[in-house]
C-alpha positions in Angstrom: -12.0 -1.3 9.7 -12.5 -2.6 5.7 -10.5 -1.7 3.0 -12.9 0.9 2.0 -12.1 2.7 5.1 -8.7 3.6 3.6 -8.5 6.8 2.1 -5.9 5.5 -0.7 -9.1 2.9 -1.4 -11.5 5.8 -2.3 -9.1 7.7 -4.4 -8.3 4.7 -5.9 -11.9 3.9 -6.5 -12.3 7.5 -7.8 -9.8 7.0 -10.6 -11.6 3.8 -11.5 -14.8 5.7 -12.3 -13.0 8.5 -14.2 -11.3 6.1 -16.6 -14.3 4.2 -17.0 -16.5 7.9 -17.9 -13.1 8.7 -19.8 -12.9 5.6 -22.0 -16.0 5.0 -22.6 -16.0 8.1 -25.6 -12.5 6.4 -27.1 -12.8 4.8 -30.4 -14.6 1.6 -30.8 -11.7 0.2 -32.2 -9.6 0.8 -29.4 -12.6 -1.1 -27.2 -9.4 -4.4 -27.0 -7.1 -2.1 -26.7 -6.5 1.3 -25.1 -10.1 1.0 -23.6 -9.6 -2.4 -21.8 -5.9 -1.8 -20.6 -6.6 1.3 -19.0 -9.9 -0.3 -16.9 -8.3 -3.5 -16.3 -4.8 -1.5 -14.8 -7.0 1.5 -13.3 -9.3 -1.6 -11.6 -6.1 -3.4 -10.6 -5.0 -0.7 -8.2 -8.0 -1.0 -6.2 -7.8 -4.6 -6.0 -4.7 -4.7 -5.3 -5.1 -2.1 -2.2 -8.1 -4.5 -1.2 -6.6 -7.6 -1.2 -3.2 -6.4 0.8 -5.5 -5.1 2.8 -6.9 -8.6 3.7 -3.4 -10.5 3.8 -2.4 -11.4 7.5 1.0 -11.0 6.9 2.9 -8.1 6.5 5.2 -9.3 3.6 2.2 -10.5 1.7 0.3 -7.0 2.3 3.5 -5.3 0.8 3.7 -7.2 -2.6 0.1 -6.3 -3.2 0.3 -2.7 -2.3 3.6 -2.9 -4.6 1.9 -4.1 -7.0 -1.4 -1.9 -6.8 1.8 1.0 -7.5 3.3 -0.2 -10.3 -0.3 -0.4 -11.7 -0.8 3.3 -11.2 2.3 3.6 -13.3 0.6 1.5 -16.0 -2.3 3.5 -16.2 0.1 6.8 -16.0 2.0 5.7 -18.8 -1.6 4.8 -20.9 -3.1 8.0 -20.3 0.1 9.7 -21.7 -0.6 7.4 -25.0 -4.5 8.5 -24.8 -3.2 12.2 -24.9 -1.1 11.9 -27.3 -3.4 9.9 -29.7 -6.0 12.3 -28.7 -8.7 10.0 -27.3 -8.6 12.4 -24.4 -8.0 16.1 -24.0 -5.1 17.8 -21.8 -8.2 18.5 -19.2 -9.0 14.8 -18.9 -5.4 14.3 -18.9 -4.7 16.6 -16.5 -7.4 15.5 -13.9 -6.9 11.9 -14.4 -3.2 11.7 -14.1 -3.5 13.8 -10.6 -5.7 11.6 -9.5 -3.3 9.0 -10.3 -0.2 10.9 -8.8 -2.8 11.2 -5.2 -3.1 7.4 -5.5 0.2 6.9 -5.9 1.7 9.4 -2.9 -0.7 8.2 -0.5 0.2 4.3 -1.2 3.4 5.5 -0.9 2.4 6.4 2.4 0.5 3.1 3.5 3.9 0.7 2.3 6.3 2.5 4.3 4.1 2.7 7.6 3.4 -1.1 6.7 7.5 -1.9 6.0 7.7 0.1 9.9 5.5 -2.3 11.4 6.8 -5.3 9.4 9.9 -4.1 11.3 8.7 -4.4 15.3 
């Protein structure tokens, strides 16, 4: 199995490519701003997910899928600014921040089965 076996990989990956087509019609003067937070965060989950995935250790795997969530939080909270500053509208919004929330229940998902075998 690779880490793009993993179904919270793909959604993950999915999110990454709707930010990207999302952000790429934002102002030009948000290209340092709004624009590169949201990739870099929405990118950071993914990698995140990848690279626990790699970590022998179970303890290691945790603080990057940790991690990978409280970078879906970043990007929740930074499309929330995008809607209100009206870079984006409430149907971008709306699909974008539910693809977030998937991410975000299925890694849910993957730490606690991982925090159960951490536990044998």
């Amino acid at each position: 199995m690779k880490f793009t076996d993993l179904e919270v990989w793909k959604e993950a990956h999915k999110l990454t490519l709707f930010i990207y087509s999302i952000t790429s019609q934002f102002p030009k003067s948000e290209l340092y701003g709004l624009t590169m937070q949201l990739r870099r965060a929405s990118v950071s989950v993914e990698s995140c997910i990848a690279e626990g995935f790699s970590r022998f250790h179970y303890k290691d795997r945790l603080n990057f899928y940790y991690d990978a969530r409280g970078s879906v939080s970043e990007v929740q909270s930074q499309l929330i600014d995008s809607k209100d500053l009206k870079f984006i509208n409430l149907d971008q919004f709306n699909q974008a921040y539910k693809l977030a929330e998937m991410v975000s229940i299925i890694l849910s998902g993957l730490i606690r089965s991982t925090v159960n075998l951490s536990k044998k």
